[in-house]
FIZA-98955 format. One line per field, with one value per atom (N, C-alpha, C): atom name; residue number from 1; x, y, z. Coordinates in steps of 0.2 Angstrom, whole numbers, plus 5000, padded with zeros to 4 digits. Example, Ala and Ser with C-alpha at 12.3 -4.5 7.8 and 13.67 -1.06 7.14 Angstrom:
2
name = (N CA C N CA C)
resi = (1 1 1 2 2 2)
east = (5066 5062 5066 5064 5068 5064)
north = (4972 4978 4984 4989 4995 5000)
up = (5039 5039 5039 5035 5036 5039)
This chain:
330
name = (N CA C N CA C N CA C N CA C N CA C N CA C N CA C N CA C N CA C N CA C N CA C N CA C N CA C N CA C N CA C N CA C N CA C N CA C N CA C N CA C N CA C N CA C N CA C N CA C N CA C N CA C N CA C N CA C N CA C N CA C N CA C N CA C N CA C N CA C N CA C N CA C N CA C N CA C N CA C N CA C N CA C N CA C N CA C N CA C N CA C N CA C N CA C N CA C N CA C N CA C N CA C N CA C N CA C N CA C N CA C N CA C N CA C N CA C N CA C N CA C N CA C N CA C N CA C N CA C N CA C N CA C N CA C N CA C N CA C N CA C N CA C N CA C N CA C N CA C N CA C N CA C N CA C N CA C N CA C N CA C N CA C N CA C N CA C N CA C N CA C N CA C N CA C N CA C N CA C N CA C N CA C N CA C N CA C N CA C N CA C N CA C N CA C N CA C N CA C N CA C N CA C N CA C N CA C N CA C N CA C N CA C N CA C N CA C N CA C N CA C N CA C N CA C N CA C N CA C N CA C N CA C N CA C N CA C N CA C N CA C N CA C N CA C N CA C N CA C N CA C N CA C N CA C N CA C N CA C N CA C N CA C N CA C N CA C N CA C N CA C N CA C N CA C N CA C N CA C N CA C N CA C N CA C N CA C N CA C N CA C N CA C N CA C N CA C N CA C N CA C N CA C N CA C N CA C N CA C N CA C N CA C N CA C N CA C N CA C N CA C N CA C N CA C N CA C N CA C N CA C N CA C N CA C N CA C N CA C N CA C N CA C N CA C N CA C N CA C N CA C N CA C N CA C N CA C N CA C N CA C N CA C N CA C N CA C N CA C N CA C N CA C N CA C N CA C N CA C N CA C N CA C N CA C N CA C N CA C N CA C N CA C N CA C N CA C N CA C N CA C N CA C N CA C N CA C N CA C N CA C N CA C N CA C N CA C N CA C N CA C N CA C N CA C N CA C N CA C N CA C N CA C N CA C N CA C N CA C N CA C N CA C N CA C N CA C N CA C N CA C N CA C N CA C N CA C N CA C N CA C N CA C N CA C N CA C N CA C N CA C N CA C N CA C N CA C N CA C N CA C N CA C N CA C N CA C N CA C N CA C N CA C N CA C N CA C N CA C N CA C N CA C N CA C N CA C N CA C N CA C N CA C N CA C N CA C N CA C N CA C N CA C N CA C N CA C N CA C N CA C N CA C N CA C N CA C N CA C N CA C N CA C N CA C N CA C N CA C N CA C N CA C N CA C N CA C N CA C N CA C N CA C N CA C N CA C N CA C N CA C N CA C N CA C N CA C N CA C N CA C N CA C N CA C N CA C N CA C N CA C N CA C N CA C N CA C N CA C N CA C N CA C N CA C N CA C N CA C N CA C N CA C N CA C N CA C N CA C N CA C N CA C N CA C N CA C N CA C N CA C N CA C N CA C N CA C N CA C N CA C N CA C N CA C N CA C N CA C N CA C N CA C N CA C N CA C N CA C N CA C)
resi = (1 1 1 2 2 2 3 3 3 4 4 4 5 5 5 6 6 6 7 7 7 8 8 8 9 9 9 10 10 10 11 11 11 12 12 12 13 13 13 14 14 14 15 15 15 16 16 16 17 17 17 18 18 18 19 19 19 20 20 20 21 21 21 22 22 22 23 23 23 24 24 24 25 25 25 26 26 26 27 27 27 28 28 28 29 29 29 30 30 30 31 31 31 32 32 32 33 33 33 34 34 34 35 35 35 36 36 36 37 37 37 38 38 38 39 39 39 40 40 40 41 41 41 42 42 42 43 43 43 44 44 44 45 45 45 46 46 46 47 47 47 48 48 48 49 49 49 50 50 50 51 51 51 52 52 52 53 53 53 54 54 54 55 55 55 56 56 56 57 57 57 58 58 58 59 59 59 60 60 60 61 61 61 62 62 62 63 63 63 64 64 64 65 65 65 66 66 66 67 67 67 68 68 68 69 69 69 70 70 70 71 71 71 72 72 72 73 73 73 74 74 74 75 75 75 76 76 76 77 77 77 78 78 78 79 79 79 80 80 80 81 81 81 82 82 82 83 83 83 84 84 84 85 85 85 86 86 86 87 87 87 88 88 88 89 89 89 90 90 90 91 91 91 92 92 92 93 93 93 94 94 94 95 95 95 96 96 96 97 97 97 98 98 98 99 99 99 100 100 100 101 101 101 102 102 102 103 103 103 104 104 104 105 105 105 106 106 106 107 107 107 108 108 108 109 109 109 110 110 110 111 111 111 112 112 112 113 113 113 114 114 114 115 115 115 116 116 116 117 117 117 118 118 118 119 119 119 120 120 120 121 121 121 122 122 122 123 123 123 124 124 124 125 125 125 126 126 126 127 127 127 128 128 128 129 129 129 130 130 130 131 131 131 132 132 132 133 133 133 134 134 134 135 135 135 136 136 136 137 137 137 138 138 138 139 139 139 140 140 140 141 141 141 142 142 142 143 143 143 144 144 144 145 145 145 146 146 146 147 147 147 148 148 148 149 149 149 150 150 150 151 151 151 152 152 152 153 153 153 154 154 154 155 155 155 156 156 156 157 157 157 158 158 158 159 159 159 160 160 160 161 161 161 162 162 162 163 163 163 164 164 164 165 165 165 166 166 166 167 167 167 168 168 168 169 169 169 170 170 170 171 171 171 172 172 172 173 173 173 174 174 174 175 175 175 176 176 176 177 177 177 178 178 178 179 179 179 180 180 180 181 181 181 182 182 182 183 183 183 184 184 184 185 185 185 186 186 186 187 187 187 188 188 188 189 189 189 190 190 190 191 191 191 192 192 192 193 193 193 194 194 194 195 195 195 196 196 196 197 197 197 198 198 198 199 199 199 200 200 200 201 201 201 202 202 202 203 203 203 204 204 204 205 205 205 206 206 206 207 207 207 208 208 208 209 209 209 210 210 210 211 211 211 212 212 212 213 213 213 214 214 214 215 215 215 216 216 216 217 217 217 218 218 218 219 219 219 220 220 220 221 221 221 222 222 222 223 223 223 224 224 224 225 225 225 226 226 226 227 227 227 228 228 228 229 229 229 230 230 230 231 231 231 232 232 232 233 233 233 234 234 234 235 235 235 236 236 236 237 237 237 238 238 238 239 239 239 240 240 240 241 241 241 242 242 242 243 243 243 244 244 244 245 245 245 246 246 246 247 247 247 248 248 248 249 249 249 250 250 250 251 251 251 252 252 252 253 253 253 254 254 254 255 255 255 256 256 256 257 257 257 258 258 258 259 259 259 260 260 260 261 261 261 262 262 262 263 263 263 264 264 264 265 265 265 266 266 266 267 267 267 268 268 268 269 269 269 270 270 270 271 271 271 272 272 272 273 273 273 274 274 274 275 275 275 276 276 276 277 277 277 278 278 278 279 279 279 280 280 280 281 281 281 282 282 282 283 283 283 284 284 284 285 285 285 286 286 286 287 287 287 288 288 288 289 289 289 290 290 290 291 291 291 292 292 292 293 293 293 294 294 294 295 295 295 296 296 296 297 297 297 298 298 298 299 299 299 300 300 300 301 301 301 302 302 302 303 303 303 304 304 304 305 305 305 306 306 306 307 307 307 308 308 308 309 309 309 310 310 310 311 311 311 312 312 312 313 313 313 314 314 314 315 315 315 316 316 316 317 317 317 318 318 318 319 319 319 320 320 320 321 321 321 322 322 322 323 323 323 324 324 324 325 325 325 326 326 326 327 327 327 328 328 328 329 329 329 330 330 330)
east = (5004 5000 5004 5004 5006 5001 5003 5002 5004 4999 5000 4998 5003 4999 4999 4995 4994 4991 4986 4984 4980 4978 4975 4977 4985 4988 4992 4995 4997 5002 5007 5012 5008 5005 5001 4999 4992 4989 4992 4997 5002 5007 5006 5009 5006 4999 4994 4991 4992 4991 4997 5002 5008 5007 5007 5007 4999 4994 4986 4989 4991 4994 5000 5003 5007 5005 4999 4993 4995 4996 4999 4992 4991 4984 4986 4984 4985 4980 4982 4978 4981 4975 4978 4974 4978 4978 4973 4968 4968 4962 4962 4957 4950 4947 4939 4936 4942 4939 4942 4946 4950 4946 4946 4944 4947 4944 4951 4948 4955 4959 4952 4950 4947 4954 4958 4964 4967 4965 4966 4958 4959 4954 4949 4943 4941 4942 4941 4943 4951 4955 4962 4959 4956 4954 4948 4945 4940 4944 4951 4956 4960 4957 4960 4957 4961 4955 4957 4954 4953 4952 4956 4956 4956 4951 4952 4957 4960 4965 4969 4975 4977 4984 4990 4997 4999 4996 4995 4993 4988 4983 4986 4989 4994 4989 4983 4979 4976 4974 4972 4978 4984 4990 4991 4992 4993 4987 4980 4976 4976 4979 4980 4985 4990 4997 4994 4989 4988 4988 4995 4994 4997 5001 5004 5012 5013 5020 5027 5023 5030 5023 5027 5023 5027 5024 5026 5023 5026 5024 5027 5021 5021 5017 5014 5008 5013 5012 5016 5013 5014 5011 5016 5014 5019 5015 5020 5017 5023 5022 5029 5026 5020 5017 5019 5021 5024 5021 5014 5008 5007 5009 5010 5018 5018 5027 5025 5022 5019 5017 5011 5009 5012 5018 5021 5026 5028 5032 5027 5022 5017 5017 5015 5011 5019 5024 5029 5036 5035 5043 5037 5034 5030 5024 5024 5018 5022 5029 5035 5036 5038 5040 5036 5027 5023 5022 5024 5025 5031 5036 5043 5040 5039 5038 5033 5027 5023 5026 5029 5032 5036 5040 5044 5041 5035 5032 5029 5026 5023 5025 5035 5040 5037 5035 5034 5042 5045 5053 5053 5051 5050 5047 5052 5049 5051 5047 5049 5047 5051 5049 5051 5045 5043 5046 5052 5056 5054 5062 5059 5067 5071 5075 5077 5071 5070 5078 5075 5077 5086 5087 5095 5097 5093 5096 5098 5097 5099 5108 5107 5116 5120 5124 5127 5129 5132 5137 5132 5136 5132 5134 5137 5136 5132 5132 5124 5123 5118 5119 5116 5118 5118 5118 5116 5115 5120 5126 5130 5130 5126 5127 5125 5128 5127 5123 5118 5113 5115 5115 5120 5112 5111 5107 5107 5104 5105 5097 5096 5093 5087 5092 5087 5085 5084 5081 5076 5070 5062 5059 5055 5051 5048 5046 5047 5049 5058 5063 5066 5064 5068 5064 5057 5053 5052 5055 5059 5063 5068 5075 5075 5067 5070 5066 5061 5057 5059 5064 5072 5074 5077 5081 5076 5069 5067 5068 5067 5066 5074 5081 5087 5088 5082 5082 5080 5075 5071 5076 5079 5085 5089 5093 5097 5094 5087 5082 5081 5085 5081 5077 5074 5072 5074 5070 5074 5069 5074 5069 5076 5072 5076 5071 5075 5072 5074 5067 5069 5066 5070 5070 5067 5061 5060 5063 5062 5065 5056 5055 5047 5043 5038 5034 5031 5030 5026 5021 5016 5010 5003 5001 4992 4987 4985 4984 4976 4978 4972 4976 4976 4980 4979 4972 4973 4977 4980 4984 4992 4997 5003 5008 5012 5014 5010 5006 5002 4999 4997 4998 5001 5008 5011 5007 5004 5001 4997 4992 4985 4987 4994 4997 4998 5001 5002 4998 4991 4986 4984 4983 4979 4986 4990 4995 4999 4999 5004 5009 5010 5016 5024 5026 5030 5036 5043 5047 5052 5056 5062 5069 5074 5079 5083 5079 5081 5081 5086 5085 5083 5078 5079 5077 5076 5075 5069 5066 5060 5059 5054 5055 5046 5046 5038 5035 5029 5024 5024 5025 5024 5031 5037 5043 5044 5042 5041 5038 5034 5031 5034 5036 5039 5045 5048 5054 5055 5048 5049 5045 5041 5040 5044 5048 5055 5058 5061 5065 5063 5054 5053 5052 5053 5054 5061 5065 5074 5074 5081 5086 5088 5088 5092 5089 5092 5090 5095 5095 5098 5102 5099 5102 5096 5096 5093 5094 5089 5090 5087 5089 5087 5083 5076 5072 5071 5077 5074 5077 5074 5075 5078 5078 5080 5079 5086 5087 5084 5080 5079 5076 5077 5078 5070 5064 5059 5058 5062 5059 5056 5061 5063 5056 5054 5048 5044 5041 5037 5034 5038 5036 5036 5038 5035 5028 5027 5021 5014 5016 5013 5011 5018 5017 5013 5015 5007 5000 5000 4993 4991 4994 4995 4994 4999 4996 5003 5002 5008 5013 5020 5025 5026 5027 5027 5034 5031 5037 5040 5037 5043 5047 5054 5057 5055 5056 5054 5061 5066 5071 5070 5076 5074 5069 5072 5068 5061 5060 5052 5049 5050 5048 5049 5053 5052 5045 5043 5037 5031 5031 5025 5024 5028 5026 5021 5025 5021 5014 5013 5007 5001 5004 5000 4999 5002 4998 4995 4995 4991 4982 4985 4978 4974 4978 4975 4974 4976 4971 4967 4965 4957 4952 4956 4953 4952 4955 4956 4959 4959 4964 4971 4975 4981 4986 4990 4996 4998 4999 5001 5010 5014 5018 5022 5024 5029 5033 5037 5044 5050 5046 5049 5049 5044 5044 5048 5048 5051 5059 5060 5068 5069 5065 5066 5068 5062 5062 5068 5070 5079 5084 5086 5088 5089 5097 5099 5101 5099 5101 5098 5104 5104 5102 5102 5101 5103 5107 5109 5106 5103 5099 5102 5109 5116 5116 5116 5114 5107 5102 5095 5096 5101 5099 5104 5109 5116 5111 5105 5105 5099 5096 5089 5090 5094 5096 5091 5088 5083 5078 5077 5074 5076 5072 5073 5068 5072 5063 5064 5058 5054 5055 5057 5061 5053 5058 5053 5048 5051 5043 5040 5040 5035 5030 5032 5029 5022 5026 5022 5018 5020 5016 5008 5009 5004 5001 5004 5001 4997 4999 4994 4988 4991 4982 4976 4979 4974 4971 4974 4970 4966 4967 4964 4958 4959 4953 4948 4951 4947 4942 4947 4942 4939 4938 4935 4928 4931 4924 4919 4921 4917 4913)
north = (4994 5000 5006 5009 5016 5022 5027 5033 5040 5042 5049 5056 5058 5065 5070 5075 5079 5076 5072 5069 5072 5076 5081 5087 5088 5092 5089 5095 5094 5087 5086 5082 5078 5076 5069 5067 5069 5068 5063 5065 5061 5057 5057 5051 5046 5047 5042 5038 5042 5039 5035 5036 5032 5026 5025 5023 5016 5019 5014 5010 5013 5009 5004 5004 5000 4995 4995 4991 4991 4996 4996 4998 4997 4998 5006 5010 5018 5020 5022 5026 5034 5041 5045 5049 5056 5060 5067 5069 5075 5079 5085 5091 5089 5092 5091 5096 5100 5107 5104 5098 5099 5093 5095 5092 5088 5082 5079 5080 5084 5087 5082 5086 5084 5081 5084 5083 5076 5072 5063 5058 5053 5050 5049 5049 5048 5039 5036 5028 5027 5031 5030 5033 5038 5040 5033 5031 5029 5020 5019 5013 5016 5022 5025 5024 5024 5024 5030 5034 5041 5043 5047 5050 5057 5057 5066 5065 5071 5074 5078 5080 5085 5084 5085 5084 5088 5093 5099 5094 5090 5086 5079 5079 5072 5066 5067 5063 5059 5064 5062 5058 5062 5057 5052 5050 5042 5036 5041 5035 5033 5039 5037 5032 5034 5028 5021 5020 5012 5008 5001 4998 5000 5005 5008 5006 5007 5002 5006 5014 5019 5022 5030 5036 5039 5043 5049 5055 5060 5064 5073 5072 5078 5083 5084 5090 5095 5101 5107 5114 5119 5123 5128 5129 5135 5141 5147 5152 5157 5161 5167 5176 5174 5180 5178 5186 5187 5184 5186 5186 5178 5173 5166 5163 5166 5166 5161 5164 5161 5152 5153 5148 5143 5143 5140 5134 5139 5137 5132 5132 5127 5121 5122 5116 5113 5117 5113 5111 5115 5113 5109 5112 5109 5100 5102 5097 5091 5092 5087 5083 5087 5085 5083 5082 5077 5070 5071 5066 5060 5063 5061 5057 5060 5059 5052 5054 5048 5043 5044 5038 5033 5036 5033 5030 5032 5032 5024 5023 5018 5011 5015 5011 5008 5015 5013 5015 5011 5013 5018 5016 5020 5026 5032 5039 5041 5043 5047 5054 5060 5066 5071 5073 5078 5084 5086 5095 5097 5102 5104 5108 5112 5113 5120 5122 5128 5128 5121 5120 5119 5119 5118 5127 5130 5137 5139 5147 5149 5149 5146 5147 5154 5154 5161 5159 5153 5155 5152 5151 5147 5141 5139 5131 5127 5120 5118 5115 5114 5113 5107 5105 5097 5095 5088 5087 5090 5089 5092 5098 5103 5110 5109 5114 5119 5125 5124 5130 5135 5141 5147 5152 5156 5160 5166 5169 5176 5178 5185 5187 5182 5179 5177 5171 5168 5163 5163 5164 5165 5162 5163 5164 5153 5152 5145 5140 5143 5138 5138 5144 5143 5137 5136 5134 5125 5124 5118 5114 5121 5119 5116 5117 5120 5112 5111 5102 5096 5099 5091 5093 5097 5096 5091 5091 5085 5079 5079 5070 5069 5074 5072 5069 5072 5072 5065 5062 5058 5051 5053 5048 5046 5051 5052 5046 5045 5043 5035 5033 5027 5027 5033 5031 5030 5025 5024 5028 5035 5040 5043 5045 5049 5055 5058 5067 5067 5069 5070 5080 5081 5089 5092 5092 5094 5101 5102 5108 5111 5116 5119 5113 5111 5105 5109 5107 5108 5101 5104 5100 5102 5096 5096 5095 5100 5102 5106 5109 5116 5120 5125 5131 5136 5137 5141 5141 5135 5134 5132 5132 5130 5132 5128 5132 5131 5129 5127 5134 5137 5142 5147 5146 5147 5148 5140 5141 5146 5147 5153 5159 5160 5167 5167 5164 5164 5161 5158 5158 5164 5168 5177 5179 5179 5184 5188 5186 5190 5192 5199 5202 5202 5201 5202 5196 5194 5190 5191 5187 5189 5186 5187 5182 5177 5177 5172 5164 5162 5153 5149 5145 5140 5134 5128 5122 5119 5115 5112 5105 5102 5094 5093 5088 5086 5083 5084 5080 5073 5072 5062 5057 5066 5060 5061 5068 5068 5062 5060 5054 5047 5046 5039 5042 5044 5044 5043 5047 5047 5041 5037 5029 5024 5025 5021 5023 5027 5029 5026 5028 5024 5015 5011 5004 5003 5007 5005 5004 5001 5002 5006 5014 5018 5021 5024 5027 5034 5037 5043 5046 5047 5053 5056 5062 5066 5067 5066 5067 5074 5076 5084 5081 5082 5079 5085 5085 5090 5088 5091 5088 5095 5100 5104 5111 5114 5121 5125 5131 5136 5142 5146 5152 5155 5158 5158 5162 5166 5166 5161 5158 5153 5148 5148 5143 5146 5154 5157 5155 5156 5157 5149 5145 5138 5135 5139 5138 5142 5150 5152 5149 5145 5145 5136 5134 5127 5129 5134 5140 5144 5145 5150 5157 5159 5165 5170 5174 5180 5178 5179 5178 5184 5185 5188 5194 5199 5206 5212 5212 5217 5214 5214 5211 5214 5211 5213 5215 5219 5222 5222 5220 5221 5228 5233 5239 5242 5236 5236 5232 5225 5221 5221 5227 5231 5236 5237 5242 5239 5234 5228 5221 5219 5217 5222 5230 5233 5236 5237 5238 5231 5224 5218 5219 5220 5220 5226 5233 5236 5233 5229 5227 5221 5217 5212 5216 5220 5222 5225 5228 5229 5224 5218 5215 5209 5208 5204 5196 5196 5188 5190 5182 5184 5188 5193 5193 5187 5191 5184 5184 5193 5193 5195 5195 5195 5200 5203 5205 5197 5192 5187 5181 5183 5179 5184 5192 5194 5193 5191 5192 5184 5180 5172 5171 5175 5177 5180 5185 5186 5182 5178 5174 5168 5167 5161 5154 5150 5144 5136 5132 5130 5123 5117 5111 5104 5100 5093 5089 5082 5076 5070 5071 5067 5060 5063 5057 5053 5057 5051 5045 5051 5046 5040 5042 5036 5031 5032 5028 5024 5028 5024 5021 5017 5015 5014 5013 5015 5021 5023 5031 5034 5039 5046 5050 5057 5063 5063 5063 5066 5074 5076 5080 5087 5090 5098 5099 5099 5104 5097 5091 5085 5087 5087 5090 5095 5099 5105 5103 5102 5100 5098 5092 5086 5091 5094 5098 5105 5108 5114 5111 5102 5102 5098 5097 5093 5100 5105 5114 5115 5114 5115 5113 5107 5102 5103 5105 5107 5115 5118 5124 5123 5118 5117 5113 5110 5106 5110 5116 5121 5125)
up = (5000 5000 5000 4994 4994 4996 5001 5001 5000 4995 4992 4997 4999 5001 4995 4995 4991 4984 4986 4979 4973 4974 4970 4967 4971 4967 4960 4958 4950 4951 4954 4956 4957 4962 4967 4961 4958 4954 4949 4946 4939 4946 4951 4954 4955 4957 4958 4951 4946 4938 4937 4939 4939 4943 4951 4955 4953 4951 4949 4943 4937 4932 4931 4936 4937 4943 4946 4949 4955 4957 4966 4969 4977 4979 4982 4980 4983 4989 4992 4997 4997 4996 4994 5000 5002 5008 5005 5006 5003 5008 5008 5013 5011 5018 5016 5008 5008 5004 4995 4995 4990 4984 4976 4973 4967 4966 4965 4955 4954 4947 4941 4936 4930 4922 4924 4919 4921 4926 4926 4925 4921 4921 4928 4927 4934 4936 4933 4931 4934 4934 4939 4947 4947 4955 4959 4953 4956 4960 4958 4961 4965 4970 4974 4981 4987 4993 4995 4994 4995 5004 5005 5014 5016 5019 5023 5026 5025 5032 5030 5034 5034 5037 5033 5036 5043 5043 5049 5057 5052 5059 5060 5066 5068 5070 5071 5069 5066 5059 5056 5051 5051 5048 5049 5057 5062 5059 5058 5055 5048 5046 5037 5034 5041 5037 5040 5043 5046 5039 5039 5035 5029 5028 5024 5024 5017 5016 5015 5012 5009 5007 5009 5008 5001 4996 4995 4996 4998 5001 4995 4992 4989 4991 4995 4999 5000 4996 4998 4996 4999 4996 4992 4987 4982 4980 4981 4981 4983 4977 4977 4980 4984 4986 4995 4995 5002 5008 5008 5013 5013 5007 5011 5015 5018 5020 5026 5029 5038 5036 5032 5028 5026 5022 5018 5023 5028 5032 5039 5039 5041 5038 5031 5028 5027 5023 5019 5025 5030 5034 5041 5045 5048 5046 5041 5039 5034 5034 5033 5039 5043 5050 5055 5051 5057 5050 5044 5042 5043 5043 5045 5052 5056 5064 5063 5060 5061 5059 5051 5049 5054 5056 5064 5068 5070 5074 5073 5067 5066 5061 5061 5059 5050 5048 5040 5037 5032 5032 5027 5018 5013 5012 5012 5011 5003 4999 4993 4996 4997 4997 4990 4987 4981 4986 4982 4985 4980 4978 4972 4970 4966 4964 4967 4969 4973 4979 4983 4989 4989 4985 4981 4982 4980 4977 4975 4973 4965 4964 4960 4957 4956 4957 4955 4951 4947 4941 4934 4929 4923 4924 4929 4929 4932 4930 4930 4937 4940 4949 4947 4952 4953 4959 4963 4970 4976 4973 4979 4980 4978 4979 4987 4991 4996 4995 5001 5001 5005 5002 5003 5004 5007 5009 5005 5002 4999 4995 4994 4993 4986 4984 4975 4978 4984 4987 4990 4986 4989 4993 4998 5003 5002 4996 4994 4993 4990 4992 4999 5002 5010 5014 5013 5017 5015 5007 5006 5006 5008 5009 5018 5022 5029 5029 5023 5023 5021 5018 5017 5025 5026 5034 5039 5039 5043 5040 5033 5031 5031 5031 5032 5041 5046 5052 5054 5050 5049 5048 5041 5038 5044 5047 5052 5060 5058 5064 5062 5057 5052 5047 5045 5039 5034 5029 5023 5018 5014 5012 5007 5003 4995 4992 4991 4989 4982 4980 4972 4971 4968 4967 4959 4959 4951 4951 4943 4942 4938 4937 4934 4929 4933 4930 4925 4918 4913 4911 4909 4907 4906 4905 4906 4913 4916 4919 4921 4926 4929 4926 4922 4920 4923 4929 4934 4938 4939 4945 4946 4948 4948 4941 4940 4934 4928 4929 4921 4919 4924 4924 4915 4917 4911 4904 4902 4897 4896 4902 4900 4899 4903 4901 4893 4891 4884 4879 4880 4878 4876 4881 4882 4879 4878 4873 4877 4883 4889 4884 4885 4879 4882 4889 4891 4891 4890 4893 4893 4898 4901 4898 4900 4897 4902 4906 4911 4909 4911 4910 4916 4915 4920 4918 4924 4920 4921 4915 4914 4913 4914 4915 4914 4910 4909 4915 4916 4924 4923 4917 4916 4919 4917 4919 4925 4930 4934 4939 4936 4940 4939 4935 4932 4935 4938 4940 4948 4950 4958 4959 4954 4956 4958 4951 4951 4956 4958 4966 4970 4971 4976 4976 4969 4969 4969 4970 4969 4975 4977 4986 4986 4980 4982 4991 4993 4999 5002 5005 5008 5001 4997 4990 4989 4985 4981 4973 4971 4964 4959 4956 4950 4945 4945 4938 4934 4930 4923 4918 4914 4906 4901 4902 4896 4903 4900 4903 4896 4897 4890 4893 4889 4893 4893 4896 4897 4890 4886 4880 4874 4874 4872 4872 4880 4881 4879 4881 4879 4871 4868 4860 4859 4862 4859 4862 4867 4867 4865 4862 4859 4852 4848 4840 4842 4847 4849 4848 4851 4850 4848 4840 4836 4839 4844 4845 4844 4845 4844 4851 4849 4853 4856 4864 4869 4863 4863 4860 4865 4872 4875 4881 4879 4882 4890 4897 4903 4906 4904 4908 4916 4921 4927 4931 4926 4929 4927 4922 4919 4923 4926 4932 4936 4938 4946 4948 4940 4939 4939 4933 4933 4940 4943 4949 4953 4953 4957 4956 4948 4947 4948 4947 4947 4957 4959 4967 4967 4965 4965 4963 4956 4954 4958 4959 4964 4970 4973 4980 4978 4970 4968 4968 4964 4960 4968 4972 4975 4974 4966 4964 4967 4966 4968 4961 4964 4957 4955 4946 4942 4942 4947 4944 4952 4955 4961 4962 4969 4967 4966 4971 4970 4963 4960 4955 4949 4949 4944 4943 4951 4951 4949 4948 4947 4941 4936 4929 4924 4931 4929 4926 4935 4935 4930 4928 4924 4928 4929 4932 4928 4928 4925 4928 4929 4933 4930 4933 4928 4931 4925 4930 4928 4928 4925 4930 4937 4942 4941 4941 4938 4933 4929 4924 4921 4926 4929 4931 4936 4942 4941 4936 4932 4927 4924 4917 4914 4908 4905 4903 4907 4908 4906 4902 4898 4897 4896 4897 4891 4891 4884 4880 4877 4875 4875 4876 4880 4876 4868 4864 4861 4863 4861 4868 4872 4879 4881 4877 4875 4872 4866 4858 4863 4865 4870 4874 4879 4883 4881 4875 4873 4869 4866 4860 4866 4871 4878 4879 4881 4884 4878 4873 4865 4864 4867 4866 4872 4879 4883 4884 4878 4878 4873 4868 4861 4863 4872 4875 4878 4881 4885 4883)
């Protein structure tokens, strides 16, 4: 019996489509309020045992793991807005560490923990980071990955306690999804023809390999490492326009200089305390946007012999005609 926390989310979601199809019996964690995603079949949800609760609530964790053999533990909250700082630092560094704790507690040994590349931090130089990096504090480390960075420090606590657990670190998950939400996001902005991008690089990796990777880790003996799931460093222009000419739409034309997204972060919180939605655009997301970093997944793919990611714009291609087909259903 595997358990999914965050099973509803973008990540969980394509781990428990992972996890049913390869016929494993799942039991998945999710909130009274949360609903479980239209972008996976209902027919894989409905081979799920589905559970209220809440990683916050040590209650309700201790009765979800009864019987359970290996957790992955992807429940996190992401969000590059200030006002979730408090929050983040609950659900992601605390709500780690009543997972970790139960697990002990009820001597389950398999942990997969879902990080993220965040938690690594941003590089200063052009070279590519890779597990061994040390996490160095500074200002281009957001509110996000400190709260990451601080959710591996229990499962390493954990490790150090006996558990047998491995952290896998994606880099920007692209896919087919909820476009309102997490990075899928991305598409609907250039759907709508957002005019702006940056020249910043970061790294990308498809939701499918995503998932077929942190399965395999967690059927391997690896144990006490971390692994970098990405597939192609490109630089946000670069993505931008290939998921525009997916959806024939005009490619973003004004470049966003640092000192123009010092201005348009500013004015997107102005609009959202009108509007009350959340900003699409940050001080911290703008500086991320900057930001060139690069990531290698040279050890995954040493350590997974057969495994390979699906090359970026086949990715896309797949992911913008599913959005296609869902606006062409509505």
């Amino acid at each position: 019996m595997v358990l999914v926390t965050g099973g509803t989310g973008f990540i969980g979601s394509y781990i428990i489509k992972e996890l049913v199809e390869k016929n494993y019996p799942v039991r998945a964690m999710r909130r009274h309020t949360s609903i479980t995603p239209l972008y996976i079949s209902p027919e894989i949800f409905e081979k799920v045992e589905w559970v209220e609760g809440d990683i916050l609530d040590t209650v309700s964790l201790d009765e979800t793991m009864e019987n359970v053999d290996a957790v992955i533990h992807s429940a996190a909250l992401i969000s590059f807005a200030k006002a979730d700082k408090n929050r983040m630092q609950q659900v992601n560094v605390q709500g780690t560490a009543n997972v970790v704790n139960t697990m002990l507690d009820k001597n389950i040994q398999r942990l997969v923990h879902v990080s993220s590349v965040a938690a690594l931090g941003r590089g200063q130089t052009s070279e590519p980071v890779n597990e061994e990096k040390i996490w160095h504090a500074n200002e281009n480390n957001t509110f996000y990955a400190i709260s990451k960075n601080k959710a591996e420090m229990e499962v390493w606590r954990g490790i150090g306690e006996g558990l047998d657990a491995v952290i896998v670190n994606p880099s920007t998950v692209l896919g087919y999804g909820n476009w309102n939400h997490s990075s899928c996001r991305i598409f609907k902005t250039i759907y709508d023809e957002f005019p702006w991008y940056s020249t910043g690089i970061n790294g990308f990796v498809d939701i499918e390999d995503v998932a077929k990777a942190t399965v395999l880790l967690m059927e391997s003996d690896i144990s006490e490492q971390r692994f970098i799931i990405n597939s192609d460093n490109w630089s946000f222009q670069k993505l931008f326009n290939t998921i525009a000419d997916c959806f024939n739409k005009k490619h973003p034309r004004i470049r966003a200089t640092p000192f123009l997204s010092e201005i348009a972060w500013r004015l997107e919180k102005v609009k959202s305390l009108v509007s009350g939605n959340k900003p699409l655009l940050t001080k911290e997301s703008a500086r991320v946007a900057h930001n060139r970093s690069y990531f290698s997944s040279d050890k995954l793919l040493a350590s997974l012999r057969g495994f390979s990611f699906m090359p970026l714009e086949k990715s896309i291609q797949i992911a913008c005609r599913k959005y296609l087909q869902t606006i062409n259903q509505a």
